[in-house]
C-alpha positions in Angstrom: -2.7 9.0 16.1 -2.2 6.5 13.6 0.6 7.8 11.2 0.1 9.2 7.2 0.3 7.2 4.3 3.7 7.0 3.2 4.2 7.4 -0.3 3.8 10.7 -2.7 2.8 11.3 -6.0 5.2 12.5 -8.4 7.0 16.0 -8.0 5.7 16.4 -11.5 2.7 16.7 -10.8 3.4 20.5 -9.7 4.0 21.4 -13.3 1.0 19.8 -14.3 -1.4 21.5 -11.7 0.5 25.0 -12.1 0.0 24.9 -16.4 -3.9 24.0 -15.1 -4.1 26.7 -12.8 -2.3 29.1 -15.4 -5.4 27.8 -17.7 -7.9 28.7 -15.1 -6.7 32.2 -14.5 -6.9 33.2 -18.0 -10.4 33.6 -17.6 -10.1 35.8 -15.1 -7.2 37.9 -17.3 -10.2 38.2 -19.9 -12.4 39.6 -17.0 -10.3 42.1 -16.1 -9.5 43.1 -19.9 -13.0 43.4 -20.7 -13.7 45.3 -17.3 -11.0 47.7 -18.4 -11.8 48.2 -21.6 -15.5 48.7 -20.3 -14.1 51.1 -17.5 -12.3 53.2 -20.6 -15.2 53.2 -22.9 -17.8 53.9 -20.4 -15.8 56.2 -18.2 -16.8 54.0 -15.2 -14.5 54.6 -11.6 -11.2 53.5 -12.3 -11.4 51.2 -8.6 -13.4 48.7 -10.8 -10.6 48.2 -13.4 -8.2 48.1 -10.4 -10.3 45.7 -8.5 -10.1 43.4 -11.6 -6.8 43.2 -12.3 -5.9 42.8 -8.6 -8.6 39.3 -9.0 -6.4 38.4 -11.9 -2.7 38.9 -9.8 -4.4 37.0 -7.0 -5.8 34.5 -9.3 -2.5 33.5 -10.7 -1.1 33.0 -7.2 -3.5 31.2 -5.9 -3.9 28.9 -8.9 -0.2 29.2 -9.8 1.6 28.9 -6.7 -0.2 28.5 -3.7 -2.7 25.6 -4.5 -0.4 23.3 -6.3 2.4 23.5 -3.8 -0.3 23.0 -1.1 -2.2 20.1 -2.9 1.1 18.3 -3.4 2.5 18.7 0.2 -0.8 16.7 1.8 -1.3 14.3 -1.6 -0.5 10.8 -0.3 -1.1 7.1 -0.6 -0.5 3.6 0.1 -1.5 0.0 -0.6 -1.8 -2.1 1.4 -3.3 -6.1 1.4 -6.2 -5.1 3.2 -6.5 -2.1 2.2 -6.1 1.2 -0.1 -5.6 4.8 2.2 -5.4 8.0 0.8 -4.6 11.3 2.3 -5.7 14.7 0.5 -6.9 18.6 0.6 -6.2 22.1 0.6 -7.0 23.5 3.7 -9.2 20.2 5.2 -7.1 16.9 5.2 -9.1 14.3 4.4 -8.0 10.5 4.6 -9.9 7.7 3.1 -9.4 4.0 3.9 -10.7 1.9 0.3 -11.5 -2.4 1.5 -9.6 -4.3 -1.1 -12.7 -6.2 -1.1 -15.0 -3.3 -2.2 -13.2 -2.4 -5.2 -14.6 -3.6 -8.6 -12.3 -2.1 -11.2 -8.7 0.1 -11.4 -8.5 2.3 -14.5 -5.6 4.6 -15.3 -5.7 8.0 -17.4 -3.2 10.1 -19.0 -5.1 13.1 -20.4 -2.5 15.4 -22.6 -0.7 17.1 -19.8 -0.1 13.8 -17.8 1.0 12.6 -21.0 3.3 15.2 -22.1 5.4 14.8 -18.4 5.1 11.1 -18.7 2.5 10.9 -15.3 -0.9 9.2 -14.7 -3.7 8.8 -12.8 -5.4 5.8 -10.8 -8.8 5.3 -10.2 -9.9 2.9 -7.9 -14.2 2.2 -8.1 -16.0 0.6 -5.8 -19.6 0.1 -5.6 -20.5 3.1 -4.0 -17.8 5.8 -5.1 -14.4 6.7 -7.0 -11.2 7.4 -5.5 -8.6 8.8 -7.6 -4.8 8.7 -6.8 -3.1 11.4 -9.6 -0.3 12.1 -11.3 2.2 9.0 -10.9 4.9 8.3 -12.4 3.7 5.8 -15.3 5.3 2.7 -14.4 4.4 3.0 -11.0 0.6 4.0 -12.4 0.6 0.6 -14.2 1.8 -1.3 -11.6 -0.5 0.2 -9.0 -3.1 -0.8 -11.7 -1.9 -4.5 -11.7 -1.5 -4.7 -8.0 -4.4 -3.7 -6.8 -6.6 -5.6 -9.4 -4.6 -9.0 -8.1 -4.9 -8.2 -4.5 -8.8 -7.0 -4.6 -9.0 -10.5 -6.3 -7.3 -12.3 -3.5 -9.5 -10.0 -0.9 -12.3 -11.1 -2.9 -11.9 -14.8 -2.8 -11.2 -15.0 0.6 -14.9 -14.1 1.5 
């Protein structure tokens, strides 16, 4: 089997996705305070307040702790000449292989949390789709950025 792409994003990036996931289970932390209050106003069985504050504990380790961690473990790239491969998922790996000669245009993006740990994202478009590589360091992001636009230009020019 041929081997993984070598490099990772940054370690920052674990910060970045756990703040996220704290985001994401807030809404289930207004579930279960609404289904409480409902439970204590209604007089409902006390299994359905239970049941939602036990989705909000899981929620926050799932979102918290487990996915990050997990998403940055498999998270990894590299550039090549020829071409740009990526390696990501959960529970499914999936690995892409970009043709320097397909891409048409490398972007990068710092939204505020990317911005606030000094990290960035690369997106790579081709005709067809959009790859994304997040949460580099920002030099690196810019130098990705510049590095594949000059060698998709070379890959271009040689056909």
């Amino acid at each position: 089997m041929i081997s993984e792409p070598k490099n990772r994003i940054s370690e920052r990036a674990l910060k970045v996705w756990r703040i996220s996931g704290a985001f994401y289970s807030f809404f289930f932390l207004l579930l279960a305070g609404g289904l409480t209050t409902l439970t204590i106003i209604f007089e409902w069985p006390i299994w359905i307040s239970a049941a939602s504050i036990l989705l909000f504990i899981l929620s926050i380790y799932f979102f918290v702790v487990l996915f990050p961690s997990l998403r940055w473990k498999r998270w990894r790239y590299e550039v090549r000449e020829q071409e740009i491969e990526l390696q990501h998922g959960l529970f499914v790996i999936k690995r892409t292989l970009v043709p320097m000669v397909r891409v048409q245009h490398v972007d990068t993006a710092q939204g505020p949390l990317l911005r606030k740990y000094k990290l960035a994202s690369v997106t790579v478009s081709t005709a067809a789709t959009t790859h994304e590589i997040p949460a580099l360091e920002l030099s690196e992001a810019e130098e990705m950025r510049v590095s594949i636009s000059r060698l998709a230009r070379v890959a271009d020019e040689d056909d």
